[in-house]
N, C-alpha and C positions, 0 to 999 in steps of 0.2 A: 322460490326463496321467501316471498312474503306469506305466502302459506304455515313456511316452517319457524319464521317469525312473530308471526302471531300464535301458532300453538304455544311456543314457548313463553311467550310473553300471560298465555293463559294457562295453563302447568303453572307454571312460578308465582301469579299472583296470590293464590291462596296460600304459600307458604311463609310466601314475603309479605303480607299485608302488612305484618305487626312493624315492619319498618316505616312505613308511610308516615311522615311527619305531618303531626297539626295543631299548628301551635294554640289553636283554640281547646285542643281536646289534652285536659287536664291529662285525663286517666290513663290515655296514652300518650304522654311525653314522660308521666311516672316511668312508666313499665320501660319506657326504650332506657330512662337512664339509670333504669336498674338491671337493664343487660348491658352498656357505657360500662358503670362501674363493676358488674362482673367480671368485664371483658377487661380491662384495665386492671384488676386485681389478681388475675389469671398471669398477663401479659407480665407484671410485674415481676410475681411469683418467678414465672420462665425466666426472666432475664438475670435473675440471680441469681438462678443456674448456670447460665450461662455464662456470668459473668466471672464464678468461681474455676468453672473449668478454664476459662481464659487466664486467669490469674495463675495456673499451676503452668499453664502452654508457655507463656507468654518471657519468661527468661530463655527458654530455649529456642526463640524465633519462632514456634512452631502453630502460631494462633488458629494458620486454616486446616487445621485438626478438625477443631469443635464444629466448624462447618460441615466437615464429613460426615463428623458422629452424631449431630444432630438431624441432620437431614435423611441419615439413615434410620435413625428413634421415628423421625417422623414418617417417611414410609411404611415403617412397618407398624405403627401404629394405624394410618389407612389403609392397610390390607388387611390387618386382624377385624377392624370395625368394619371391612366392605365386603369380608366374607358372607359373616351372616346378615347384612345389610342388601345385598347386591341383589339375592334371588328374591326376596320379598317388594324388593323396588322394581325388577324389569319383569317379573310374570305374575297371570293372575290377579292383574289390577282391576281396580272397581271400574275404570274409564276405559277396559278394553276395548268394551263394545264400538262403544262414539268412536274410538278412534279409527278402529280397523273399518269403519263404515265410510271414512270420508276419503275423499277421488287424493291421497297422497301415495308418495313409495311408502311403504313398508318400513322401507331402510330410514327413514327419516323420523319414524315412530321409534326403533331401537334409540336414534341418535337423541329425539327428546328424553328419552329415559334416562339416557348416560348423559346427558348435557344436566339433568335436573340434580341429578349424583353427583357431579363433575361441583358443581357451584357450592353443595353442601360444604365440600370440602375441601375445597379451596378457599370460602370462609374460615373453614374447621384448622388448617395450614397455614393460616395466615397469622392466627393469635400465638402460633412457635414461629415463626421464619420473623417474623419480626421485629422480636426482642432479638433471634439471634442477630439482623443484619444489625440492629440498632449496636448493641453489645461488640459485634463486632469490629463495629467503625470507631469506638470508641477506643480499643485495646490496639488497633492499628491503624497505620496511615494509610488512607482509601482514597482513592480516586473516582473520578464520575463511571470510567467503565466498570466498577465492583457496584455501583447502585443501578447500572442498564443489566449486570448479568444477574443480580436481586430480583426483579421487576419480572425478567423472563422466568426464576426459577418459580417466585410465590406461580405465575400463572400455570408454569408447565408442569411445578414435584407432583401434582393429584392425578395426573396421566395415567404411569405406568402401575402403580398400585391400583389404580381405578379396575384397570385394563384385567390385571390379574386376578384382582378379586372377581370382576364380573364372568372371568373364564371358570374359576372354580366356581363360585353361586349357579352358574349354567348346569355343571358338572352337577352339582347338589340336586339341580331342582333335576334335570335329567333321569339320575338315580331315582328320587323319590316319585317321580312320574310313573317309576315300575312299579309302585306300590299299592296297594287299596287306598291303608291311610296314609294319606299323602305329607299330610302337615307332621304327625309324627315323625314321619321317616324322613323329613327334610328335618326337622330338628335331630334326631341322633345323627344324620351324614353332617351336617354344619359343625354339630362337639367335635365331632371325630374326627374332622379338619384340623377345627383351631386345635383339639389336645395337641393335636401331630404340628403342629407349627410350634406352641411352647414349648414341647418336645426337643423340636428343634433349634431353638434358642436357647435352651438352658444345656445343651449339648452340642454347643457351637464353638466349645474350646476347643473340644477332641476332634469336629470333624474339620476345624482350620489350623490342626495342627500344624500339618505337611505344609502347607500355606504361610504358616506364619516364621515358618522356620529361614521360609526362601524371599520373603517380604523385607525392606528395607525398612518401613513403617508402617503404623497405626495404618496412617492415609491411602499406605498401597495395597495394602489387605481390604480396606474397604473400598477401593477402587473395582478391584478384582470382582469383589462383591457385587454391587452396587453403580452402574454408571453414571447416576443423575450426583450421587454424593462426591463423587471423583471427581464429575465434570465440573463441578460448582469451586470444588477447591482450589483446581486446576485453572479458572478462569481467575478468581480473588488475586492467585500469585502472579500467575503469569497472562493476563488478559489476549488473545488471542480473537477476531473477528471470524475467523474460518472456524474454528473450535466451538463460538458460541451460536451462530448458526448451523454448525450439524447436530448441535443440541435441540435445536428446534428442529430440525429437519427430523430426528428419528423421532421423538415424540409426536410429530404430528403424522407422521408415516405409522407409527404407535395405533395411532387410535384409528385411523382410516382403515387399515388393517385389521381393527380388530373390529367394529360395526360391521364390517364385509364379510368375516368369518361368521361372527354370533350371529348375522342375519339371516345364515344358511339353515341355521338350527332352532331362532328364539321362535319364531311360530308353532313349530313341530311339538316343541318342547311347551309352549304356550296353551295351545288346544290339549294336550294330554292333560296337563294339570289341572285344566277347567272339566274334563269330562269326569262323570260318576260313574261309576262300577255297580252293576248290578248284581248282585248276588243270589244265590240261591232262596226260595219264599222260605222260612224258618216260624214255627207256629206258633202263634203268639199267644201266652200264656197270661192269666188276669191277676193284674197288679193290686196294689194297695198302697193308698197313697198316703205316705207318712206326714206327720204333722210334726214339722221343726220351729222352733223357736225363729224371730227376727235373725239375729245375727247370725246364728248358722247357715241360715239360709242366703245371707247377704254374700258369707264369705264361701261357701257353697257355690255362688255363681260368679264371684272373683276367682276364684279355682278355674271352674269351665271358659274363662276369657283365656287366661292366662293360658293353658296350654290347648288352647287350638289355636293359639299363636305362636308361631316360630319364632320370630324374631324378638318378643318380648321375652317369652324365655330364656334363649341365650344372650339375650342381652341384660335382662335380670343373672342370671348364673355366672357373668363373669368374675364378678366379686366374689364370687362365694369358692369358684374354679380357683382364682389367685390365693386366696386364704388356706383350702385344701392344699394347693400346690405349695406353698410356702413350708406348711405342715409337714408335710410329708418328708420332705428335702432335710427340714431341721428332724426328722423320727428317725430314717434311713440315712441320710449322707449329711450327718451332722460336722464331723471332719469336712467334707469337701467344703460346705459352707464357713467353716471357722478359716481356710486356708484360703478362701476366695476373700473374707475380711482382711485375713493379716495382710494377704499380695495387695492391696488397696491401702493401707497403713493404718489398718486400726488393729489395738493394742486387746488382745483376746483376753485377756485377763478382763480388761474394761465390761468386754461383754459378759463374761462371767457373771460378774459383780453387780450390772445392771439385766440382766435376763429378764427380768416381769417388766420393764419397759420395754423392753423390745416384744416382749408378747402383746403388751398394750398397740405399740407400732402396727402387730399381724392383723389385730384385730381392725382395728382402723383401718389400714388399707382394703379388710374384706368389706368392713362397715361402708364406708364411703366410694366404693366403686363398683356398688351396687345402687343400680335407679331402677326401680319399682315402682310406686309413687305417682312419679311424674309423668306416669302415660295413662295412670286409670282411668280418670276423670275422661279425658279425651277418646278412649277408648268405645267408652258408653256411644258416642256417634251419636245417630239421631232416635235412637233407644233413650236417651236421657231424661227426653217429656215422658217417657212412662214412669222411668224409675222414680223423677222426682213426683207424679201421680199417684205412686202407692200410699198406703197408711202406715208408711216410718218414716218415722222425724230426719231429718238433713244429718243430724246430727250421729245419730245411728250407722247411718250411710256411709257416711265420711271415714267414721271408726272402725267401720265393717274392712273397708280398703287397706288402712292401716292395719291391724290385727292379719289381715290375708299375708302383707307384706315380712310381715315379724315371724307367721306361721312357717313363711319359705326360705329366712337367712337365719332366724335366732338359732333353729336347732342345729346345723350344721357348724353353724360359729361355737356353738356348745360343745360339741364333740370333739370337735378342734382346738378347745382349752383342754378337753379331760384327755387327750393325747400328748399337749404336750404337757402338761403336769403329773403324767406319768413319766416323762421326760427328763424333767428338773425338776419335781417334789418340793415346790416351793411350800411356806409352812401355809397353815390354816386361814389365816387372816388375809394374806394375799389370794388366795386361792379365790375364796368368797369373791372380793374387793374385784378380781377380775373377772370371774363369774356376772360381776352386777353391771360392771361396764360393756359387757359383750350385749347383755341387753340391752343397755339404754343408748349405748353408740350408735346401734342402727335403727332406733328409734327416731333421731333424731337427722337423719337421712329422710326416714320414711315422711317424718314430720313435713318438712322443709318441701319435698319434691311433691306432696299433696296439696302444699299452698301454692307452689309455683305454679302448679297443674291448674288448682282453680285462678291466681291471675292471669294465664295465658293458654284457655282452654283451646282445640283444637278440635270441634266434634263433626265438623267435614273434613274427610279425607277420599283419596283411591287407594290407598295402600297402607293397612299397620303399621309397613317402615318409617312413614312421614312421622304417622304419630313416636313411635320408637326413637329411632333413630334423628328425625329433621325437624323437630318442631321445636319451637322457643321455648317452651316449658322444659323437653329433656336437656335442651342444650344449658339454658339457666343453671336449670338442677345440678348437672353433670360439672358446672365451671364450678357451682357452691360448693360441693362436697371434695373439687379438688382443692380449693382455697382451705379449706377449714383442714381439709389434711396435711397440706403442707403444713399451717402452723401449729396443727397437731403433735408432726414430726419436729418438727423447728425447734418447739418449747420443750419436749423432753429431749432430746438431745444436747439441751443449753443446763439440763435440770440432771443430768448423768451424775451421780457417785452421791448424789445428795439422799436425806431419809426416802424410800422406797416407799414406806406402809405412809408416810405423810403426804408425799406427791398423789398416787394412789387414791387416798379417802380424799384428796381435794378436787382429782378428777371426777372422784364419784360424785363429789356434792354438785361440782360444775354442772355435768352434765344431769343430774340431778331436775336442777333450777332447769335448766335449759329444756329440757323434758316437759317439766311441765309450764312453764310458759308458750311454749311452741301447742300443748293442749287445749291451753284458756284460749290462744287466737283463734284455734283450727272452729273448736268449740262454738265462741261466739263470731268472730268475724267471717270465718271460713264456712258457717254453714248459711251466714247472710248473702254470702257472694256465690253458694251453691244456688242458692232461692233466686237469684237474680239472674242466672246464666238464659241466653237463645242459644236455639239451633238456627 
């Protein structure tokens, strides 16, 4: 036990360092209280979500609803992030070696793997379960047992979606073990996942049809569903001791269960993905070695990071999948989405009439939930002292990453105007006016997750996902660009029926200014703090 206490204490410290308080060290009391005030900007955001759905619940008694429906949003939100997250974190690490070398089980290396996951996101689950219990207690009368069955759920929701996702990431990496190129083909089987899971979420009416017919409620349809969301709600109403320990009891049966399975397979599956394939000698033929400009060249080898990484591609591409998907739904099943608005109670003429804001909306959702950015810097690893040892300026470098990032969202985001303004033929001047904000809205993503990247650089790692996925710079990024969406979404929804082309040219200029400011820091400040980085 003190063996597997101490690995984990040394796993964890490098992820966790940037929490280490000291009250002497300026520069790090900044940066923690500008993940505080992320986190608290986030949290707030959530809660006034939350507080809205309580508000409609809340004449018909029915408040532990939004407990349901929340905890199931959150679920499935750590299954979608653990699919392509899972197989890049438990196989194929840089620490294989050390580890499989030292006198421990086996089983207890799967268990650090999943115990280092498990923490992510139970952090990651904490900043929604929060606001909801808060929200909650506030819209009802709670007692101390609804904050002990609180207490259990933040520990135990990250379980069973951990558990699932790491079954399919296994399944993923599995498949792509049968392949030459491995990292390719683990990224097409991870798409081909998540499509089939949006899939099945945006066709989750039709297949709960039968279900919904025979359900008494909301609650019991997502019971059905869903047991951690049921049990939760089930506890809030009716508190029950035997109820809230078989909650524990099958979660932790959960997991012991599944470290026992996947440890029949993660080696197997571990050594195939580390061995190379030999192929047949093929005659080598003599090259000529082209002379590219600085920046081509720069973003030339931003290309080559990016996709012989798995995980940063599907994790850069969600944005871009969401936006496409969006797209598509309004080109093909424009009806079914005006009829999914009206059953929610908005008034389809409104949408009519407001149309290029809601395109503004697509765009922004694809803009801001896409992180790029915020891993490049860290990605470099301890390649960094060369790149910063070439003869290109910091500055150069910096913008090369940027440019990489706009070469892989702008044009899709492009297309995806010029479809749906074939759509709705908005006139001339809109057209443009949204045209200019599809580029400068992910600009200013790209912007933002390049400076967070350089204040909370991470260039030791064992695994991409840390960088990806677990590190203080993507998570920073990822809470900024939800903040700045929500009151994205907020303000024009408050700005509905109002001049169109006047909102529109105001966005432009905003984002405009904000463009190029976020330039002048990256510019000057950002390439002093490049100049200044160790490995």
């Amino acid at each position: 036990m003190k063996k597997i206490i101490s690995l984990i204490k040394a796993c964890m410290t490098s992820d966790m360092g940037i929490f280490k308080i000291n009250l002497r060290n300026r520069s790090k009391m900044s940066k923690i209280l500008i993940i505080v005030f992320l986190c608290f900007a986030l949290m707030t955001g959530i809660g006034s979500y939350v507080c809205a759905v309580l508000e409609q619940l809340k004449p018909f008694n029915m408040q532990y609803v939004c407990l349901s429906i929340f905890v199931l949003f959150i679920s499935f939100m750590t299954l979608i992030e653990g699919i392509y997250k899972s197989g890049n974190l438990l196989y194929n690490c840089k620490d294989d070696q050390l580890l499989f070398s030292l006198p421990i089980d086996k089983k207890a290396i799967l268990f650090i793997r999943m115990f280092k996951f498990y923490v992510f996101e139970l952090a990651f689950n904490s900043l929604f379960l929060i606001p909801l219990i808060v929200c909650y207690a506030f819209y009802t009368k709670v007692g101390i047992s609804f904050y002990i069955t609180s207490i259990f759920m933040i520990l135990l929701l990250p379980i069973i979606p951990i558990v699932l996702s790491c079954i399919i990431g296994t399944i993923i990496s599995w498949l792509s073990s049968k392949f030459r190129f491995k990292n390719i083909a683990q990224t097409i089987i991870a798409v081909i996942f998540i499509l089939g899971v949006f899939y099945l979420s945006f066709n989750v009416d039709k297949l709960l049809s039968k279900l919904a017919t025979n359900a008494k409620s909301i609650n019991d349809i997502i019971t059905k569903l869903y047991y951690p969301a049921g049990a939760y709600a089930n506890l809030a109403i009716d508190f029950k001791i035997q109820d809230l320990l078989l909650f524990v009891f099958i979660n932790v049966i959960v997991a012991i269960m599944s470290i026992f399975l996947l440890s029949k397979v993660y080696f197997k599956i571990n050594s195939k993905l580390q061995s190379v394939k030999v192929g047949k000698k093929k005659k080598v033929k003599s090259s000529v070695i082209k002379n590219r400009g600085q920046i081509k060249a720069l973003i030339r080898k931003e290309f080559n990071i990016f996709f012989q990484t798995p995980v940063f591609i599907i994790n850069a591409g969600m944005g871009i999948v969401l936006f496409l998907i969006f797209v598509f739904m309004i080109m093909f099943k424009y009806n079914s989405v005006l009829s999914a608005l009206a059953s929610s109670g908005v008034d389809i003429a409104y949408v009519s009439n407001n149309i290029a804001l809601y395109i503004v909306m697509i765009i922004a959702i694809g803009s801001f939930t896409t992180s790029i950015t915020s891993s490049m810097i860290s990605l470099e690893g301890r390649k960094y002292t060369i790149l910063r040892s070439l003869p290109i300026s910091s500055k150069r470098i910096l913008l090369s990453k940027v440019y990489t990032a706009s070469l892989l969202t702008i044009p899709a985001f492009l297309v995806g105007d010029i479809l749906l303004f074939i759509k709705f033929k908005p006139s001339f001047i809109i057209m443009i006016l949204l045209l200019i904000l599809t580029v400068l809205m992910p600009l200013v993503s790209h912007f933002t997750g390049l400076i967070i990247n350089l204040k909370f650089p991470k260039l030791e790692y064992d695994s991409p996902t840390e960088v990806v996925k677990q590190s203080v710079s993507a998570f920073a990024s990822v809470m900024l660009d939800f903040i700045i969406l929500i009151a994205l979404v907020y303000g024009l929804m408050k700005l509905m029926n109002h001049n169109i082309l006047l909102i529109l040219s105001l966005l432009t200029l905003l984002f405009t200014i904000i463009d190029i400011i976020l330039y002048i820091y990256l510019a000057k400040r950002g390439t002093k703090i490049f100049n200044e980085l160790t490995v």
